[in-house]
Residue, then its C-alpha position, 0 to 999 in steps of 0.5 A: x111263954x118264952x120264959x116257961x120255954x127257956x126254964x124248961x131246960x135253961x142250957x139249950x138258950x144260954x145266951x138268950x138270943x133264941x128267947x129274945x127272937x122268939x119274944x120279938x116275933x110274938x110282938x110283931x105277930x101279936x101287933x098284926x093282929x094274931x093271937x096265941x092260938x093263931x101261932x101255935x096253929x102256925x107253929x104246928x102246921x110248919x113243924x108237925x105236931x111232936x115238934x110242939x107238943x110239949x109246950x102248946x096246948 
């Protein structure tokens, strides 16, 4: 998911530091237990839905 994040428009994470913290939450998120769908859910709740919308389904 990062990398499909990150090839979308490559300039906004230059030098990766927004992949690596987005790669290290999911792995915390996912070693407790969440699933994919749990962190859009997350996500969506938090940000609103046009925050979103591009990338989760």
């Amino acid at each position: 998911m990062a990398a499909v994040l990150a090839a979308r428009d490559p300039a906004v994470d230059g030098s990766g530091g927004a992949t690596r913290a987005l790669l290290s939450a999911l792995a915390a998120a996912w070693e407790r237990g969440w699933q994919p769908a749990d962190v859009v859910h997350s996500v969506r709740r938090r940000c609103g839905w046009t925050s979103c919308a591009s990338w989760a389904p």
